[in-house]
N, CA, C and O of each residue as an XYZ file, in Angstrom:
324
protein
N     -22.305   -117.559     91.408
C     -22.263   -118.615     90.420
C     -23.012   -119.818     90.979
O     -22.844   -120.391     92.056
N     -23.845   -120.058     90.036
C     -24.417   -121.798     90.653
C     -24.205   -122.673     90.705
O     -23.925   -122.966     89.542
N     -24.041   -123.922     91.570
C     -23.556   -124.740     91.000
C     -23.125   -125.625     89.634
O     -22.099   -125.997     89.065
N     -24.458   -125.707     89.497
C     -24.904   -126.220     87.724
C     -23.333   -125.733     86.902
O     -22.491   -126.541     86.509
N     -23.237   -124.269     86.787
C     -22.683   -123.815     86.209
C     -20.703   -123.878     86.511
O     -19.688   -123.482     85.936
N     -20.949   -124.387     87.355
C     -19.302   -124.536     87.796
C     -18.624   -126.095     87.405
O     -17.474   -126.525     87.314
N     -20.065   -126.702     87.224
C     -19.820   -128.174     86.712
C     -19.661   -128.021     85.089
O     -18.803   -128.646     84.466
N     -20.564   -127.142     84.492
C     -20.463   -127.075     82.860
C     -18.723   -126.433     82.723
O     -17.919   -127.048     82.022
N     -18.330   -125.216     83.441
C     -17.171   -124.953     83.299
C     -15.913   -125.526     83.400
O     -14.923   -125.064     82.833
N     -15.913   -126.817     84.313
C     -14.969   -127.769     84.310
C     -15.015   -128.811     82.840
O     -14.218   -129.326     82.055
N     -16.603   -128.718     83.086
C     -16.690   -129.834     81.378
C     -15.506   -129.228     80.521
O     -14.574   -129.797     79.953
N     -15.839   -127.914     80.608
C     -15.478   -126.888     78.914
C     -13.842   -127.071     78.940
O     -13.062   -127.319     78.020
N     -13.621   -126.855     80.341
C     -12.287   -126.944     80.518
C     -11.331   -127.973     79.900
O     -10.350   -127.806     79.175
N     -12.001   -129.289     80.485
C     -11.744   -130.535     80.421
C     -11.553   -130.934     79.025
O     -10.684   -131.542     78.400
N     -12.497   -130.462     78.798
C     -12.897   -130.454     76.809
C     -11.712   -130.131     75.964
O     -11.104   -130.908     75.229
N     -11.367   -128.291     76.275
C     -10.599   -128.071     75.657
C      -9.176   -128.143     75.844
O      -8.335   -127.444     75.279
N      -8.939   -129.268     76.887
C      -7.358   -129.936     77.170
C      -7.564   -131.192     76.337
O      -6.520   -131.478     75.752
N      -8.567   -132.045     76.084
C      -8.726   -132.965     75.098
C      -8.814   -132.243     73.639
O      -8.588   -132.977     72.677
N      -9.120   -130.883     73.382
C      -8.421   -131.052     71.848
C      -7.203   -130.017     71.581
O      -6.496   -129.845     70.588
N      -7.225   -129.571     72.493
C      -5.535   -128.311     72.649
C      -4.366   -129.096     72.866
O      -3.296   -128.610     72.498
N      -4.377   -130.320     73.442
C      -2.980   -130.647     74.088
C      -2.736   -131.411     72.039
O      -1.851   -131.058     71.259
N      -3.943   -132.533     71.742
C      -3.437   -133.174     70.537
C      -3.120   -131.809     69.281
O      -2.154   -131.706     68.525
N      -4.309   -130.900     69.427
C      -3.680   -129.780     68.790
C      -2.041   -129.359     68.147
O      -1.418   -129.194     67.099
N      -1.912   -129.336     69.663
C      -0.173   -128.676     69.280
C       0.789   -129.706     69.323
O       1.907   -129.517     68.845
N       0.422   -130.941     69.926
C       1.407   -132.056     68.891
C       1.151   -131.921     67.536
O       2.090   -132.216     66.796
N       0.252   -131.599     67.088
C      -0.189   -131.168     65.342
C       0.852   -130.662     64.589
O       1.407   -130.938     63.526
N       0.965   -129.686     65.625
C       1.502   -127.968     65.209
C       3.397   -128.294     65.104
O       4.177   -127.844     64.264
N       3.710   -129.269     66.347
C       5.020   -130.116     66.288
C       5.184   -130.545     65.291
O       4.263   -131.045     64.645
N       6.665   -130.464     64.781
C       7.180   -131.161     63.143
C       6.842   -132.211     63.453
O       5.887   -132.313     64.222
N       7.552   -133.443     62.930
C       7.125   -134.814     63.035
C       8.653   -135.144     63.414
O       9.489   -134.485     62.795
N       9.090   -136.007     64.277
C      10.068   -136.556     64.758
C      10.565   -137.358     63.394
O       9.711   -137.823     62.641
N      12.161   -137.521     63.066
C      12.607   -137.815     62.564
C      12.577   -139.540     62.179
O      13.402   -140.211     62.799
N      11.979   -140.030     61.527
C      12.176   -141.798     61.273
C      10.625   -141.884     61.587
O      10.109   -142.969     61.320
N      10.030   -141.169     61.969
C       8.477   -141.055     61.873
C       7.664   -140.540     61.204
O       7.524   -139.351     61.490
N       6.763   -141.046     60.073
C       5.914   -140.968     59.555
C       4.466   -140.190     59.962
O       3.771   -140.179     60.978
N       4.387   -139.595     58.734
C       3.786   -138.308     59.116
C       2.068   -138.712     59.634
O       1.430   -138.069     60.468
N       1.748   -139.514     59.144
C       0.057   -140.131     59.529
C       0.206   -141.076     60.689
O      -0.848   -141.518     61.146
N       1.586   -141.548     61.366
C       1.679   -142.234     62.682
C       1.640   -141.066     63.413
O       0.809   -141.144     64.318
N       2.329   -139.820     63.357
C       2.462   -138.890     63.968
C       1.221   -138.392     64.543
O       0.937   -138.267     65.734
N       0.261   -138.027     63.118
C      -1.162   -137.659     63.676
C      -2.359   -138.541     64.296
O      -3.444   -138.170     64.743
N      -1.817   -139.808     64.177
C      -2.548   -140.655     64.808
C      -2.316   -141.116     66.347
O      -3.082   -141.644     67.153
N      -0.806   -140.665     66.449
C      -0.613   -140.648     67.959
C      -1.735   -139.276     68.508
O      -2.349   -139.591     69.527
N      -1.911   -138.509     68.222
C      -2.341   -137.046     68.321
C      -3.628   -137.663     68.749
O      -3.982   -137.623     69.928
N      -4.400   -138.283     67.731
C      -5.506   -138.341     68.131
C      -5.894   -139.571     69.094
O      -7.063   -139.588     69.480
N      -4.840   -140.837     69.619
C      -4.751   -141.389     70.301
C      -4.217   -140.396     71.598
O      -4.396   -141.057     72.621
N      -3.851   -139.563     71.811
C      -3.476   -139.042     72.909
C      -4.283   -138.249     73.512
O      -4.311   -137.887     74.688
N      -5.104   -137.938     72.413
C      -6.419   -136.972     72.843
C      -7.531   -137.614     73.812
O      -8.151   -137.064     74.723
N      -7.601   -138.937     73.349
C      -8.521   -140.270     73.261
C      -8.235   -140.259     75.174
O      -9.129   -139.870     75.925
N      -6.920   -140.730     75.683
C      -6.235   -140.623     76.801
C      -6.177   -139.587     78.000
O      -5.864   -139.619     79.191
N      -6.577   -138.776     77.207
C      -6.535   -137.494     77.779
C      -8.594   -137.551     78.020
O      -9.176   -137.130     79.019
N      -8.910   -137.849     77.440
C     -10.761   -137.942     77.576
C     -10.852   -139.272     78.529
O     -11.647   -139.087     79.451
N     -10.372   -140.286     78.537
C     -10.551   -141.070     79.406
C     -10.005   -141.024     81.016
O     -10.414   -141.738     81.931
N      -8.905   -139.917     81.090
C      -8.315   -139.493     82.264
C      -9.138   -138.406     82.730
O      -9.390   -138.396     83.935
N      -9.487   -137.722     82.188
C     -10.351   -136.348     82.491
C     -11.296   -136.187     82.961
O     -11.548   -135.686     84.057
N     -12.491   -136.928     81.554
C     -13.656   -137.812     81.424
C     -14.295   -135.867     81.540
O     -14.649   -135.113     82.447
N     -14.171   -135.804     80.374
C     -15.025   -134.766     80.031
C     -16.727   -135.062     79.768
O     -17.557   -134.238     80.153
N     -17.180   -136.508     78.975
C     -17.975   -136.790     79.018
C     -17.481   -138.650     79.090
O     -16.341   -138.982     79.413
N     -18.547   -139.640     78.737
C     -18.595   -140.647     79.099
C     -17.688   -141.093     78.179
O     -17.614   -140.513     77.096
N     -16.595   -142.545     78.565
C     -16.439   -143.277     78.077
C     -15.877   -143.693     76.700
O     -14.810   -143.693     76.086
N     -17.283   -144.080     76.534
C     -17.781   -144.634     75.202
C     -17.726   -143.783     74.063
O     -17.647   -144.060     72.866
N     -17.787   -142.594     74.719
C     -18.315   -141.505     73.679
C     -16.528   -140.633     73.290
O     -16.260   -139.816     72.409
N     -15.816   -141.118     74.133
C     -14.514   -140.342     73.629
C     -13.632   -141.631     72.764
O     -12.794   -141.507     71.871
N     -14.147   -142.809     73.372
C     -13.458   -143.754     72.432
C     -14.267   -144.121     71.112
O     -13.622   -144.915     70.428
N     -15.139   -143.873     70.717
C     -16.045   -143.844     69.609
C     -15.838   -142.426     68.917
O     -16.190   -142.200     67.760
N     -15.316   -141.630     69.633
C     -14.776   -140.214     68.718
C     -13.832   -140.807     68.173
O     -13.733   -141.147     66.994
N     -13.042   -140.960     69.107
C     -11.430   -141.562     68.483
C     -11.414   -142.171     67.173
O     -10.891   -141.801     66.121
N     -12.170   -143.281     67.497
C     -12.087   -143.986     66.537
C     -12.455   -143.701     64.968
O     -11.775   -144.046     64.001
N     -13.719   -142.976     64.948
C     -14.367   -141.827     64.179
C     -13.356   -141.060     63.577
O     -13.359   -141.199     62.354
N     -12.503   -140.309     63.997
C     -11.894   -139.245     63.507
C     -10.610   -140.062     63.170
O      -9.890   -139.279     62.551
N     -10.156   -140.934     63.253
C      -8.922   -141.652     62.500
C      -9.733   -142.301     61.229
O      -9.266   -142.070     60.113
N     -10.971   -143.133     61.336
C     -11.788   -143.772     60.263
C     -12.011   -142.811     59.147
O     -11.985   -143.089     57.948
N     -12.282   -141.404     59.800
C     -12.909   -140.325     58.742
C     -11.804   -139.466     58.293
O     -11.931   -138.870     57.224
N     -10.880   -139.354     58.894
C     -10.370   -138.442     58.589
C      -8.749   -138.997     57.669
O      -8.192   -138.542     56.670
N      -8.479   -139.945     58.422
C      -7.235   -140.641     57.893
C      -7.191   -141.731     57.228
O      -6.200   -142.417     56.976
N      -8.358   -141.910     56.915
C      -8.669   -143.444     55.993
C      -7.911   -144.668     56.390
O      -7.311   -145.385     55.589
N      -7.998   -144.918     58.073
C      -7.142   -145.684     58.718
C      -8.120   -146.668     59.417
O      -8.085   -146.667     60.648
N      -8.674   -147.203     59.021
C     -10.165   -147.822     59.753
C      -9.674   -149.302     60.589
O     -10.174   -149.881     61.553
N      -8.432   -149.614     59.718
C      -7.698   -151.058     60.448
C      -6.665   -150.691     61.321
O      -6.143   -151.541     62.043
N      -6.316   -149.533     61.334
C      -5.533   -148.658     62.392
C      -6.002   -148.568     63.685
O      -5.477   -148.904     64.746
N      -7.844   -147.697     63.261
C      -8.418   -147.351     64.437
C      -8.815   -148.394     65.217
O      -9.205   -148.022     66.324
N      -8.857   -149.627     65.022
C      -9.827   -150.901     65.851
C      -8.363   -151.365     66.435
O      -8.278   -152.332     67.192
């Protein structure tokens, strides 16, 4: 194995603990007295946490996802900032 390639495999790794772990909080009911779009927005804030601890790629680019996928997806745009 080459190097090169042992570095892309940690990426992939890294990667898919930033969207598997928010994943299956998904897949979790929603805690009781909690609202179901706080629920998924912790999810994708935790994902966010999980990319900045990991650092699958840069930065900027996991907190500009974040933000992205609550704006687009949850129509939460004063949420995400």
């Amino acid at each position: 194995m080459m190097m090169g390639e042992k570095g892309m495999n940690s990426k992939i790794i890294k990667s898919l603990i930033c969207l598997g772990v928010p994943g299956i909080v998904l897949l979790c009911p929603t805690p009781a007295g909690l609202k179901l779009w706080a629920w998924q927005l912790f999810a994708v804030y935790l994902g966010a946490v999980l990319g900045l601890i990991l650092r699958p790629v840069k930065e900027p680019i996991v907190l500009i996802t974040a933000m992205g996928v609550v704006s687009l997806c949850f129509k939460q745009t004063k949420v995400a900032l």
